[in-house]
Chimera marker file (.cmm) of the C-alpha trace (Angstrom):
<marker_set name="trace">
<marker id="1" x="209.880" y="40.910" z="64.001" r="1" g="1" b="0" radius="0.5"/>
<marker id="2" x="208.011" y="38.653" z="62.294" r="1" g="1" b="0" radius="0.5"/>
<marker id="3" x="204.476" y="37.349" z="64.104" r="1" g="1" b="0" radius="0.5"/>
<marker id="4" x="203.550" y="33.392" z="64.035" r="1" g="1" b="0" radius="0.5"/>
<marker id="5" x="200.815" y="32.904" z="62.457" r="1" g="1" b="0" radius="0.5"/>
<marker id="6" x="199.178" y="29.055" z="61.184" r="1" g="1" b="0" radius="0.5"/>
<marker id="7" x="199.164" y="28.507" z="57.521" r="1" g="1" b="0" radius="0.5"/>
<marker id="8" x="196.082" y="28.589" z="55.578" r="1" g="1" b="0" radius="0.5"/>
<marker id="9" x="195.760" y="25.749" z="52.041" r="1" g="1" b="0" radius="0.5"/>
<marker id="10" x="199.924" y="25.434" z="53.020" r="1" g="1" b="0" radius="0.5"/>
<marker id="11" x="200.416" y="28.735" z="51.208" r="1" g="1" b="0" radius="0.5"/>
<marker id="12" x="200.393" y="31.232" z="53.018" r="1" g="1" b="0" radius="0.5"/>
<marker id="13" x="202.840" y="32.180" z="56.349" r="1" g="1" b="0" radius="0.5"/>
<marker id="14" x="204.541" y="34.957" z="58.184" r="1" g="1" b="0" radius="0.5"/>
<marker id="15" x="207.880" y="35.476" z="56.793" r="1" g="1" b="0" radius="0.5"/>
<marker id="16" x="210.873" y="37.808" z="57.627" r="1" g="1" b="0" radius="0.5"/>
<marker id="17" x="212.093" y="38.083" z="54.255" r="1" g="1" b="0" radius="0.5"/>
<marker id="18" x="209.127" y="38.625" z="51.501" r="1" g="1" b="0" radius="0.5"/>
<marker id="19" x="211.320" y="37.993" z="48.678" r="1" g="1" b="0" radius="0.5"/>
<marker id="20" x="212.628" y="34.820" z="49.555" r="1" g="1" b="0" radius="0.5"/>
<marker id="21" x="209.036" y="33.635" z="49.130" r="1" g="1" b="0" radius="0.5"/>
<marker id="22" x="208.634" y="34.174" z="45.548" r="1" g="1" b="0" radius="0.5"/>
<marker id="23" x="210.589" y="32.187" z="42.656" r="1" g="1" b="0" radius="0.5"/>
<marker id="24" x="207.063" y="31.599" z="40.295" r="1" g="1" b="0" radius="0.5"/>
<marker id="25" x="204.690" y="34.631" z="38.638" r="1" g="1" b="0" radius="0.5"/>
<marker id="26" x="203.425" y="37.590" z="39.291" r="1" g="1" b="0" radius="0.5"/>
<marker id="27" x="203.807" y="38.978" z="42.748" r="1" g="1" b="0" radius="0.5"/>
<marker id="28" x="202.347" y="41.982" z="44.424" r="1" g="1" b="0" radius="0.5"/>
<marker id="29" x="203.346" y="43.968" z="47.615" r="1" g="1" b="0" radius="0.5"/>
<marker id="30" x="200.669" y="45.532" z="49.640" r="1" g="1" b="0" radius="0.5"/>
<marker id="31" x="199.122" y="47.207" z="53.059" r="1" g="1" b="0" radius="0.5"/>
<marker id="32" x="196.328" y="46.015" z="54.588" r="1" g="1" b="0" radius="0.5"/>
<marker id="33" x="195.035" y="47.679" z="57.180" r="1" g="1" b="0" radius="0.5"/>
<marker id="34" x="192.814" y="46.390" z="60.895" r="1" g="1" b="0" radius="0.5"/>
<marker id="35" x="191.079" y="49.299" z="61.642" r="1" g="1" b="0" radius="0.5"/>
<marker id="36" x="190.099" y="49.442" z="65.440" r="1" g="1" b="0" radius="0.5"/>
<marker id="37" x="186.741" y="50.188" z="66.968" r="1" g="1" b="0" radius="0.5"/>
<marker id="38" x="186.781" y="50.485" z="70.865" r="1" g="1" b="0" radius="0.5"/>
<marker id="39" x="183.623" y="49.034" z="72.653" r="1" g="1" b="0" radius="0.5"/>
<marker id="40" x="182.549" y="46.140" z="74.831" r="1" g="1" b="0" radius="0.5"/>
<marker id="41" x="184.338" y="43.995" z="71.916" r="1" g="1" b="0" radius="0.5"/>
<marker id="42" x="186.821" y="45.661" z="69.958" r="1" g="1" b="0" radius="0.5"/>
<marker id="43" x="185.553" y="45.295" z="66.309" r="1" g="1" b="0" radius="0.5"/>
<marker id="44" x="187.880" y="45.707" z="63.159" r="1" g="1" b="0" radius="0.5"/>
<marker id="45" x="186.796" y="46.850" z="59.429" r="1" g="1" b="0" radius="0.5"/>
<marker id="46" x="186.586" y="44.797" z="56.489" r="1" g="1" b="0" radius="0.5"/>
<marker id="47" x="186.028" y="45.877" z="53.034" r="1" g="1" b="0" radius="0.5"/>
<marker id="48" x="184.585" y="44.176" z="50.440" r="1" g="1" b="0" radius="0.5"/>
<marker id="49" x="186.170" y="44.261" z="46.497" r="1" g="1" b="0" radius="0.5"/>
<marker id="50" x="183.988" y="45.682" z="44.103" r="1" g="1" b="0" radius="0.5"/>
<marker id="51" x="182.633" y="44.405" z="40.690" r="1" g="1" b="0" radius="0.5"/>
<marker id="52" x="184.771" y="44.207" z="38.301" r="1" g="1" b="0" radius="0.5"/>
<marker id="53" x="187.817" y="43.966" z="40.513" r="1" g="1" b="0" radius="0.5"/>
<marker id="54" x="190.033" y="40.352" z="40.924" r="1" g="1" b="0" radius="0.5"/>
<marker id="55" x="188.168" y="38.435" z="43.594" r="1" g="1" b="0" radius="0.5"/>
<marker id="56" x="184.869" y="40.654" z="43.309" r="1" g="1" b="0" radius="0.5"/>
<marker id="57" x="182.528" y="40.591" z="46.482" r="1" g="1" b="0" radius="0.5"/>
<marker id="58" x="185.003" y="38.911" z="48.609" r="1" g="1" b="0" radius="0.5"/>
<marker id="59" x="185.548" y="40.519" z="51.876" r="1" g="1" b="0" radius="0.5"/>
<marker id="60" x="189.248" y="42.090" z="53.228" r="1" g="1" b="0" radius="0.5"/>
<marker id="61" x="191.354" y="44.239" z="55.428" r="1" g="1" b="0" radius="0.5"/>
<marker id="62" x="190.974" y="47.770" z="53.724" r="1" g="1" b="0" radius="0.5"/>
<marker id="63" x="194.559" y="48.431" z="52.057" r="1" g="1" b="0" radius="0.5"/>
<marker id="64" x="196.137" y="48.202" z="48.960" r="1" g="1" b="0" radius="0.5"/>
<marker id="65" x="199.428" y="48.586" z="46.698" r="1" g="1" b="0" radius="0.5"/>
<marker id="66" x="203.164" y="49.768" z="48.021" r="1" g="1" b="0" radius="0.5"/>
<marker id="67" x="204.289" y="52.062" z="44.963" r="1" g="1" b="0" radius="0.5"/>
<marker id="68" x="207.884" y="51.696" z="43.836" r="1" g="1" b="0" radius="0.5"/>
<marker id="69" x="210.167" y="53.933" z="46.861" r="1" g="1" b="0" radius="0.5"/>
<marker id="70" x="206.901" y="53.940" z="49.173" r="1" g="1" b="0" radius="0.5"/>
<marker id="71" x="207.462" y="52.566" z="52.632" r="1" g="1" b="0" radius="0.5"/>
<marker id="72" x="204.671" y="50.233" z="53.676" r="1" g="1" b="0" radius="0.5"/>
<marker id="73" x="204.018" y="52.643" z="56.791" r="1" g="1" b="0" radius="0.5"/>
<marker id="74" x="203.557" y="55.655" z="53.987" r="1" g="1" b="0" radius="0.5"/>
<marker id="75" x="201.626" y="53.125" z="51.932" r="1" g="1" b="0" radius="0.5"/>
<marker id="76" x="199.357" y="52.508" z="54.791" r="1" g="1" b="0" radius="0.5"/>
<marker id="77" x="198.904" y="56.234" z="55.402" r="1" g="1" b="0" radius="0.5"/>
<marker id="78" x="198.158" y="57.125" z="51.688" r="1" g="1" b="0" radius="0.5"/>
<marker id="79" x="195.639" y="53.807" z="50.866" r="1" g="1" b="0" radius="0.5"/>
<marker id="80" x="193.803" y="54.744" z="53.758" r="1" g="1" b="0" radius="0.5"/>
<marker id="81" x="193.102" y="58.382" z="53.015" r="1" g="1" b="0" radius="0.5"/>
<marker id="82" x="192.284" y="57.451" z="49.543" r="1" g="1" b="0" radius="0.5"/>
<marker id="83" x="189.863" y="54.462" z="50.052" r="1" g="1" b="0" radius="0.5"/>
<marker id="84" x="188.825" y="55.273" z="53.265" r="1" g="1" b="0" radius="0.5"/>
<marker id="85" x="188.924" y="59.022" z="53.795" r="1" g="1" b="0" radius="0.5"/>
<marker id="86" x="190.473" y="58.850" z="57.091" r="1" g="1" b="0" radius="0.5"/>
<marker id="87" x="194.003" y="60.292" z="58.901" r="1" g="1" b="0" radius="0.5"/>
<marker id="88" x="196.223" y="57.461" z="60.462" r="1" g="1" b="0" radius="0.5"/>
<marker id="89" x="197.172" y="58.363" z="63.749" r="1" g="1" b="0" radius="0.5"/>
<marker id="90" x="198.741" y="55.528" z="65.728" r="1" g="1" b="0" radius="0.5"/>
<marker id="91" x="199.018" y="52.130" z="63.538" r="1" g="1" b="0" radius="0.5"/>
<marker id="92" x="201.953" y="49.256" z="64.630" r="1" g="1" b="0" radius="0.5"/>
<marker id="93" x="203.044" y="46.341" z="62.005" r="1" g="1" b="0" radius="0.5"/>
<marker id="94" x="201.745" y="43.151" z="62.801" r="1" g="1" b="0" radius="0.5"/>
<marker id="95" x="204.084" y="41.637" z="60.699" r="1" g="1" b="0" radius="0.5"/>
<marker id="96" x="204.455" y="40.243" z="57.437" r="1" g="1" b="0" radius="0.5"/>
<marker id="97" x="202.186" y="37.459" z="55.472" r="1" g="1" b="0" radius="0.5"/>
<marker id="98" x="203.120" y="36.085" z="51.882" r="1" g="1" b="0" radius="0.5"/>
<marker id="99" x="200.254" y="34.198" z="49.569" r="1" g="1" b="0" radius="0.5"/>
<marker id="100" x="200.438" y="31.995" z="46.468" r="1" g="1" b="0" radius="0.5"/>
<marker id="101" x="197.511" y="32.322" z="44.563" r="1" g="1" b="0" radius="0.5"/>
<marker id="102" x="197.088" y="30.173" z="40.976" r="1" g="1" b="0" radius="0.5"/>
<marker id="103" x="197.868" y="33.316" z="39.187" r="1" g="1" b="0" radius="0.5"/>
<marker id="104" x="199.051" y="36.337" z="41.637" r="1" g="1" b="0" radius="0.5"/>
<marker id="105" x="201.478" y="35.873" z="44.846" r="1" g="1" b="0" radius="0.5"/>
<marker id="106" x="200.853" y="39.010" z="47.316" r="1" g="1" b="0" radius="0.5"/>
<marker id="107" x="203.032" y="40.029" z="50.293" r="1" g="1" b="0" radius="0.5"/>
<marker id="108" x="200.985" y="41.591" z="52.728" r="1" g="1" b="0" radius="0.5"/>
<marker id="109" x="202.331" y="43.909" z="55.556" r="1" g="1" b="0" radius="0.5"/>
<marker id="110" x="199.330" y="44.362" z="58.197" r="1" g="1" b="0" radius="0.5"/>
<marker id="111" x="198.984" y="47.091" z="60.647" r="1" g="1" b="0" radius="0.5"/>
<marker id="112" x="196.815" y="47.630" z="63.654" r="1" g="1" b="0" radius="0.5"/>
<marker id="113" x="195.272" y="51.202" z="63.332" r="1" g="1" b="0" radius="0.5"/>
<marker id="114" x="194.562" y="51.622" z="66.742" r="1" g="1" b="0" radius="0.5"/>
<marker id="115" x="193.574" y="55.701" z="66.388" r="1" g="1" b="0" radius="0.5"/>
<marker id="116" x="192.314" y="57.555" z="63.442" r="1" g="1" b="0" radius="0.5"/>
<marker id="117" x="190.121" y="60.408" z="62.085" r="1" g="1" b="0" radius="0.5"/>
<marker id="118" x="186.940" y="60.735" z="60.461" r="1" g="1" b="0" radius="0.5"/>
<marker id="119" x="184.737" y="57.942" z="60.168" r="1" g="1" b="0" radius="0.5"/>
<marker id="120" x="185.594" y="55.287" z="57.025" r="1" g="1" b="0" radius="0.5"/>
<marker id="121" x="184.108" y="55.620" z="54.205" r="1" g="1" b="0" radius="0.5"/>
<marker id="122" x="184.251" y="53.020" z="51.382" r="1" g="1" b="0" radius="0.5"/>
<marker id="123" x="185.371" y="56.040" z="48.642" r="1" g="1" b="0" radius="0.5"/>
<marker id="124" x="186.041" y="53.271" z="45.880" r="1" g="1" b="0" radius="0.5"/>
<marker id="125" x="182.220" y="52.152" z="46.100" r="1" g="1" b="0" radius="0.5"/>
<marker id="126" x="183.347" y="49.026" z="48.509" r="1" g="1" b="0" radius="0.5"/>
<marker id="127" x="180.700" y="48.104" z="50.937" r="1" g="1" b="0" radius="0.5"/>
<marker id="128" x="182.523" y="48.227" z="54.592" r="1" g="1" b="0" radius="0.5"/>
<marker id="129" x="181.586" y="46.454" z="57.784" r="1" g="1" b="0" radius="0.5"/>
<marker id="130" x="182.586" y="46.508" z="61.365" r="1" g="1" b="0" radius="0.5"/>
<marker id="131" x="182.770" y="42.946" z="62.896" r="1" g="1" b="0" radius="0.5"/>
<marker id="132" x="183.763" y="41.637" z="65.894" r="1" g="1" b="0" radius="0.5"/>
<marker id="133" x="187.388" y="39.317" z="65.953" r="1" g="1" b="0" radius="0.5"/>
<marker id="134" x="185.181" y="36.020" z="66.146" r="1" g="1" b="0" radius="0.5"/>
<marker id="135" x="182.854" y="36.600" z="63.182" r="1" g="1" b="0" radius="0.5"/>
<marker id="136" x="186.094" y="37.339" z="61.270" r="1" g="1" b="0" radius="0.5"/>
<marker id="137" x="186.641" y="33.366" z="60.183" r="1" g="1" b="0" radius="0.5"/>
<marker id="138" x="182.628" y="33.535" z="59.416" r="1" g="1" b="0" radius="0.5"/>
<marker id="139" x="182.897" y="36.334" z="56.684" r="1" g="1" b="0" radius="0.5"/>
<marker id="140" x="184.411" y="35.412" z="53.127" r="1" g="1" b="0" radius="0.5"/>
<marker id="141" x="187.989" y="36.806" z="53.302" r="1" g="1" b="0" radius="0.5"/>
<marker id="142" x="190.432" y="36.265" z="51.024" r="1" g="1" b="0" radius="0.5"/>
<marker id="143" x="192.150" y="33.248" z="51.500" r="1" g="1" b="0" radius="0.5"/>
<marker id="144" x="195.853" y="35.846" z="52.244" r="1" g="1" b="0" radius="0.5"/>
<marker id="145" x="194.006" y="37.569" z="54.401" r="1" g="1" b="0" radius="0.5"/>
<marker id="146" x="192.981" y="34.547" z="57.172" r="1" g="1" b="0" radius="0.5"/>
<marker id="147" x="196.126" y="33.706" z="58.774" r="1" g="1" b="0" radius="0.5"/>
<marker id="148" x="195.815" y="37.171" z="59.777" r="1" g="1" b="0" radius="0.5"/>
<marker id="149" x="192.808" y="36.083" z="61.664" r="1" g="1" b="0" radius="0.5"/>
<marker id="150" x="194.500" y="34.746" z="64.982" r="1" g="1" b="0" radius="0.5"/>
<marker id="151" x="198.183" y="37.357" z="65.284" r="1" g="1" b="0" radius="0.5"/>
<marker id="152" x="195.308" y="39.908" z="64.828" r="1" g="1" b="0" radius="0.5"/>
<marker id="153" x="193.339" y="38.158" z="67.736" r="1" g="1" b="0" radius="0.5"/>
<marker id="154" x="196.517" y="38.401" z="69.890" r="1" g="1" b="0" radius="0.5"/>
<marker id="155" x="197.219" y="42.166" z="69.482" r="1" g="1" b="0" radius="0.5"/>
<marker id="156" x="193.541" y="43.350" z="70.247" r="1" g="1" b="0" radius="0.5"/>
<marker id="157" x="193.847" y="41.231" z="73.377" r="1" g="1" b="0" radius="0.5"/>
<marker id="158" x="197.058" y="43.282" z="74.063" r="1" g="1" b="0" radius="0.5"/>
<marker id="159" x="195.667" y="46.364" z="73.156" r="1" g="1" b="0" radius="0.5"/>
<marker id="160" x="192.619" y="45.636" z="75.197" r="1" g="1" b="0" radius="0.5"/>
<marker id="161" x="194.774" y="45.212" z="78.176" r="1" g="1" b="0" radius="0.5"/>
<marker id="162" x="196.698" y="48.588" z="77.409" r="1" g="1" b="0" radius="0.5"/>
<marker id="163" x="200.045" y="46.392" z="77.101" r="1" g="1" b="0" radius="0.5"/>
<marker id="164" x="199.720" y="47.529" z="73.148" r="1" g="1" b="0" radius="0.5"/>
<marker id="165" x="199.684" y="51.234" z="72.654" r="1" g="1" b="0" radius="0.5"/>
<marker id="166" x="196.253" y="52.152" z="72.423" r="1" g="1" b="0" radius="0.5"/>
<link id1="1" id2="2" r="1" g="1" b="0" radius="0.2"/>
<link id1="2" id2="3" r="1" g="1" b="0" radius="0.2"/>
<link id1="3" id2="4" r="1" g="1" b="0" radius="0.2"/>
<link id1="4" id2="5" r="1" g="1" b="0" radius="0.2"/>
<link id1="5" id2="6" r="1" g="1" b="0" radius="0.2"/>
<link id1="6" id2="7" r="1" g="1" b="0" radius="0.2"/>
<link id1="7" id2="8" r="1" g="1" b="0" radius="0.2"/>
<link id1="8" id2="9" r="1" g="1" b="0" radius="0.2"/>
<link id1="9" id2="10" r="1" g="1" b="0" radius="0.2"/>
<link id1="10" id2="11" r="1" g="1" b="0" radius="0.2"/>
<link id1="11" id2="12" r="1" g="1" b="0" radius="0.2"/>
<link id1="12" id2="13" r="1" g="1" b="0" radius="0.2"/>
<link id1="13" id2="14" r="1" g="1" b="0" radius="0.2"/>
<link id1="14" id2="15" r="1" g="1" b="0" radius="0.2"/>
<link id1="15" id2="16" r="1" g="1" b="0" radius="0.2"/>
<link id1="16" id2="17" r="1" g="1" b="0" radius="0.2"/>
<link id1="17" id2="18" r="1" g="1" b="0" radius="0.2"/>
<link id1="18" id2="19" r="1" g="1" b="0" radius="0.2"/>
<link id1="19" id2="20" r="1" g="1" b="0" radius="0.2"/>
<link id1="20" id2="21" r="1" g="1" b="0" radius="0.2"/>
<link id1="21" id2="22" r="1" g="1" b="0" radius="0.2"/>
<link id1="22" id2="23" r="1" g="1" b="0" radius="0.2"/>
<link id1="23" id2="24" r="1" g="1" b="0" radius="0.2"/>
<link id1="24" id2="25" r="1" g="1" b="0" radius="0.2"/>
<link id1="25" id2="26" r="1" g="1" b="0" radius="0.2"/>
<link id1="26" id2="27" r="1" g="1" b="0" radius="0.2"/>
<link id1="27" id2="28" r="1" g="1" b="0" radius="0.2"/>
<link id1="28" id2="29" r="1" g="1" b="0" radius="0.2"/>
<link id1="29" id2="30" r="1" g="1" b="0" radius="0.2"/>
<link id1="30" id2="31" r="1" g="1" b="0" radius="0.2"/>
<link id1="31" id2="32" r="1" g="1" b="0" radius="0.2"/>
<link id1="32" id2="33" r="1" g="1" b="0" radius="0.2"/>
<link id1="33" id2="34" r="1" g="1" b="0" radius="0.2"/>
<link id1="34" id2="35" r="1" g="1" b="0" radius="0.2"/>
<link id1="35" id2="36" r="1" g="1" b="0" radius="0.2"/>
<link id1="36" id2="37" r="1" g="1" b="0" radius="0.2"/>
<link id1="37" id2="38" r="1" g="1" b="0" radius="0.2"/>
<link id1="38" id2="39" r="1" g="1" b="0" radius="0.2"/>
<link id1="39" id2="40" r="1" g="1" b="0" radius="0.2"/>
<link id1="40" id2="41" r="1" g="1" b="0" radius="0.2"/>
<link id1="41" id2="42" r="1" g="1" b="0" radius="0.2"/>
<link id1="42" id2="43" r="1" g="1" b="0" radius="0.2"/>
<link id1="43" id2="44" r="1" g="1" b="0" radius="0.2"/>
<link id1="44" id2="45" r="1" g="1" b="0" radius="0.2"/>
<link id1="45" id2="46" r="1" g="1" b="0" radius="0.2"/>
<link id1="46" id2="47" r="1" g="1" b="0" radius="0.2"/>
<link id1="47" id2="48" r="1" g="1" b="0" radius="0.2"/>
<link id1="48" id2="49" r="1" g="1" b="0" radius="0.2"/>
<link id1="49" id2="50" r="1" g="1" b="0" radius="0.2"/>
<link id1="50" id2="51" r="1" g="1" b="0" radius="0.2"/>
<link id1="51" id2="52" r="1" g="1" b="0" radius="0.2"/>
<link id1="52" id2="53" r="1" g="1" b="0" radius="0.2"/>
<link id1="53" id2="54" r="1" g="1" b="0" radius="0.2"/>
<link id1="54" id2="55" r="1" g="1" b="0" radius="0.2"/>
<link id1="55" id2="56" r="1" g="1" b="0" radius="0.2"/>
<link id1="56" id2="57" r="1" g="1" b="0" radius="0.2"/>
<link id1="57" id2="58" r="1" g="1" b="0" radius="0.2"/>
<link id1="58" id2="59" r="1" g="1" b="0" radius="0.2"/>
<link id1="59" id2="60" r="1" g="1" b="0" radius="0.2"/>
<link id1="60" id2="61" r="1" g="1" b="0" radius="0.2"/>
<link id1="61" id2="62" r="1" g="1" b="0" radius="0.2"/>
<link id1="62" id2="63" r="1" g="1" b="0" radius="0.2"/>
<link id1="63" id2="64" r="1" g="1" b="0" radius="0.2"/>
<link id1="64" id2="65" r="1" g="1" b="0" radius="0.2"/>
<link id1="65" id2="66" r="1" g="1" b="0" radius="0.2"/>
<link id1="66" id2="67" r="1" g="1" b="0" radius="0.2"/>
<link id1="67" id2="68" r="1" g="1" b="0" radius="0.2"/>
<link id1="68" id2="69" r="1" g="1" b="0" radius="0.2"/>
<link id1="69" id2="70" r="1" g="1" b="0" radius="0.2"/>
<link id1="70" id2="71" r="1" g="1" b="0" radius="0.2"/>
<link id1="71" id2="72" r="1" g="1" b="0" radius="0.2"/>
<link id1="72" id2="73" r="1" g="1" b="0" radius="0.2"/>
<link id1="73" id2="74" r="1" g="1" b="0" radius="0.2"/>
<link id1="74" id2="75" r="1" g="1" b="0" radius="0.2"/>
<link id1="75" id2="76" r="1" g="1" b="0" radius="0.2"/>
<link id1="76" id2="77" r="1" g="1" b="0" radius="0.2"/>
<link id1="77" id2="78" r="1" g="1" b="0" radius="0.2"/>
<link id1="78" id2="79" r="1" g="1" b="0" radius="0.2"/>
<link id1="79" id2="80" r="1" g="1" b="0" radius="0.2"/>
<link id1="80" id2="81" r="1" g="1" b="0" radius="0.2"/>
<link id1="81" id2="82" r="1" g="1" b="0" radius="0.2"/>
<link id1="82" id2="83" r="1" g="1" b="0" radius="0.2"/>
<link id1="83" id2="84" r="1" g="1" b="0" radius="0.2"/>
<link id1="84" id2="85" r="1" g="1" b="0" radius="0.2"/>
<link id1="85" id2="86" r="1" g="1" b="0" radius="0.2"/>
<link id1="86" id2="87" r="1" g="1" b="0" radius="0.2"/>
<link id1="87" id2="88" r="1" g="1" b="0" radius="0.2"/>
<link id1="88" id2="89" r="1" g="1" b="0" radius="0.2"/>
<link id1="89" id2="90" r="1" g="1" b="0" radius="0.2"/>
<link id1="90" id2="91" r="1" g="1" b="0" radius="0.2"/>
<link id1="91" id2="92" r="1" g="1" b="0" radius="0.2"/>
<link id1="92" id2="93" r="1" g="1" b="0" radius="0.2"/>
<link id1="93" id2="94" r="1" g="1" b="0" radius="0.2"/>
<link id1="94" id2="95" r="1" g="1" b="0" radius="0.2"/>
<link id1="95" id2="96" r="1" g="1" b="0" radius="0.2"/>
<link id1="96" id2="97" r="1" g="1" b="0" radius="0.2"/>
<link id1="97" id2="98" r="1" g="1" b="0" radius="0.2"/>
<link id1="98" id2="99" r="1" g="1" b="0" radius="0.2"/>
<link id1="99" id2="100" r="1" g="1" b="0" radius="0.2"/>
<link id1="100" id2="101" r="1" g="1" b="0" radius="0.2"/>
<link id1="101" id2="102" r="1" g="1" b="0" radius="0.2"/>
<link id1="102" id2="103" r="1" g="1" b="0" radius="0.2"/>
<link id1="103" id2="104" r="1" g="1" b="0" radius="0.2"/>
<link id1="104" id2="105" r="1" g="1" b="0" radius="0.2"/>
<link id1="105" id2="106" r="1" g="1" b="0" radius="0.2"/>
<link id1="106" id2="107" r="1" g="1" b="0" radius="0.2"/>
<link id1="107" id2="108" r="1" g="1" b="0" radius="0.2"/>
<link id1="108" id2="109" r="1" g="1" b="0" radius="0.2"/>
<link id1="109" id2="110" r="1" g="1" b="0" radius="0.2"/>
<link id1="110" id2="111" r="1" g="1" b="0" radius="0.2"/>
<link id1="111" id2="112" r="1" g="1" b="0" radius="0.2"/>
<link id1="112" id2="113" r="1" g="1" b="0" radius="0.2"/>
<link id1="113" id2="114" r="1" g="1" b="0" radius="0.2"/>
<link id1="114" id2="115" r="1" g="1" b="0" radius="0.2"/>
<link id1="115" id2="116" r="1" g="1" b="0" radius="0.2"/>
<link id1="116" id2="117" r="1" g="1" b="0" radius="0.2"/>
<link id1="117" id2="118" r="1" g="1" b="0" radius="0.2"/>
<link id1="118" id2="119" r="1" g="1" b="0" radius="0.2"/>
<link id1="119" id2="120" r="1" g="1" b="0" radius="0.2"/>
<link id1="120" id2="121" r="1" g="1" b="0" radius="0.2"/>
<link id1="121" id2="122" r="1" g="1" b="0" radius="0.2"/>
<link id1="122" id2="123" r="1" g="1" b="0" radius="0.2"/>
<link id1="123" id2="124" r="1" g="1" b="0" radius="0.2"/>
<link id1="124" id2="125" r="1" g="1" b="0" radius="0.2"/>
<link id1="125" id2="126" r="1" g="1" b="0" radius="0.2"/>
<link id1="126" id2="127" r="1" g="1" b="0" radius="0.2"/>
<link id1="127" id2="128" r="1" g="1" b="0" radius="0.2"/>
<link id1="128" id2="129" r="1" g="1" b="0" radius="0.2"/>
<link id1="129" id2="130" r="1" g="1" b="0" radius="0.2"/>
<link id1="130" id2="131" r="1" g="1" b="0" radius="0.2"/>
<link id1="131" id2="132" r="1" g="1" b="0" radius="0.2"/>
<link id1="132" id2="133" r="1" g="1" b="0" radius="0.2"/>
<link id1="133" id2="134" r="1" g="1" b="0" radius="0.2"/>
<link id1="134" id2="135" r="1" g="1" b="0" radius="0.2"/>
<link id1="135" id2="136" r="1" g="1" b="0" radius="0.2"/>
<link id1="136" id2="137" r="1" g="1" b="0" radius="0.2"/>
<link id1="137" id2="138" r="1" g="1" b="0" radius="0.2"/>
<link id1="138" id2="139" r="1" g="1" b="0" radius="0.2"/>
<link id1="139" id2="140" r="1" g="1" b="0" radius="0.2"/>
<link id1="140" id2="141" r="1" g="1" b="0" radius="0.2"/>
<link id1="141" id2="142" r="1" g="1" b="0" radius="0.2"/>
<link id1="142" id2="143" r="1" g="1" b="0" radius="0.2"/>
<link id1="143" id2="144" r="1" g="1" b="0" radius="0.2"/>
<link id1="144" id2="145" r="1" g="1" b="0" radius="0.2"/>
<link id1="145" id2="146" r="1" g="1" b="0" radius="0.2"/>
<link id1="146" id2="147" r="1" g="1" b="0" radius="0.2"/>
<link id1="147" id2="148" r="1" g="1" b="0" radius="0.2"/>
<link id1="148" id2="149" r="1" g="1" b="0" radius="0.2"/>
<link id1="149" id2="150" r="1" g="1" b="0" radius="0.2"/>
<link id1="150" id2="151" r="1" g="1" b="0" radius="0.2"/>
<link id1="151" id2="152" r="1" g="1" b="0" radius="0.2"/>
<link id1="152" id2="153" r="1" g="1" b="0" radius="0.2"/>
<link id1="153" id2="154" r="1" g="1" b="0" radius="0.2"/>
<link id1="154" id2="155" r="1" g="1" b="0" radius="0.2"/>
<link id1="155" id2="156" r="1" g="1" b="0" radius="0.2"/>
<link id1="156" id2="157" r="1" g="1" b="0" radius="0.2"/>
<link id1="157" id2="158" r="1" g="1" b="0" radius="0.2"/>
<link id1="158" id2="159" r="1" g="1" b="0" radius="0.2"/>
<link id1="159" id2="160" r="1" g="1" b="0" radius="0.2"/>
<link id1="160" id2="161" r="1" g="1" b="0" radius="0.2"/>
<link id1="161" id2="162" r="1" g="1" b="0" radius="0.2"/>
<link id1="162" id2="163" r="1" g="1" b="0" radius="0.2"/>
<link id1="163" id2="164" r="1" g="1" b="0" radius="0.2"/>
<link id1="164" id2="165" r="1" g="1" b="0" radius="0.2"/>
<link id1="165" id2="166" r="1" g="1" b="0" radius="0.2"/>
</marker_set>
């Protein structure tokens, strides 16, 4: 079920149907990932893209490509061991989030990792940081990533109160 979510430049929203979205250019369909951290505040990960990569030293939820006959929850699993080094073991979709860039579209499905093992590491030489749900709209995200911003905001308060499976 999709989650609302405001719309950030007037292209990006939370959609039920991804392909609907896209009539123009390239588009791509990926994970991205809101890794957990228990505490006083909850705090999620964010990664940041490496040199040389499309949108270099901005920040993001850790994540990356669905490969052709890959579910996005086996997508999720495999990006995360790969970039991170870690074993997903409880994640539940936020929903879906489409993005028109000037030369890219991307179609996001975002998960709440709520359990994993090992600690992240950023295995693709990304730096990685742990930051609280407020200094989220303070970091440089990618522009697809900050409607995520405020559904994510919702389900930590849920998980929080142990209404979300922790």
């Amino acid at each position: 079920m999709p989650v609302p979510a405001a719309r950030a430049r007037n292209t990006s929203n939370v959609t039920g149907s991804w392909h609907s979205q896209f009539r123009h250019g390239h588009s791509v369909k990926v994970v991205a990932a809101a890794l957990v951290r228990s505490g006083a505040a909850p705090q999620v990960l964010i990664a940041q893209r490496p040199m040389g990569k499309w949108q270099a030293g901005r920040w993001e939820f850790p994540g990356g490509k669905i490969e052709a006959g890959e579910s996005p929850h086996d997508a999720l699993l495999r990006e995360l061991r790969e970039e991170l080094g870690i074993q997903v073991q409880a994640a539940q979709s936020l929903g879906q989030f489409t993005h028109a860039y000037a030369d890219r579209s991307v179609e996001i499905d975002l998960w709440l990792v709520t359990q994993f093992a090992r600690e992240p590491q950023g295995l693709d030489g990304q730096a990685l940081r742990w930051v609280s749900i407020d200094e989220l709209a303070a970091c440089d995200l990618l522009e697809a990533d900050r409607p995520m911003i405020e559904p994510l905001r919702q389900s930590l308060g849920q998980w929080q109160l142990g209404t979300l499976a922790k």
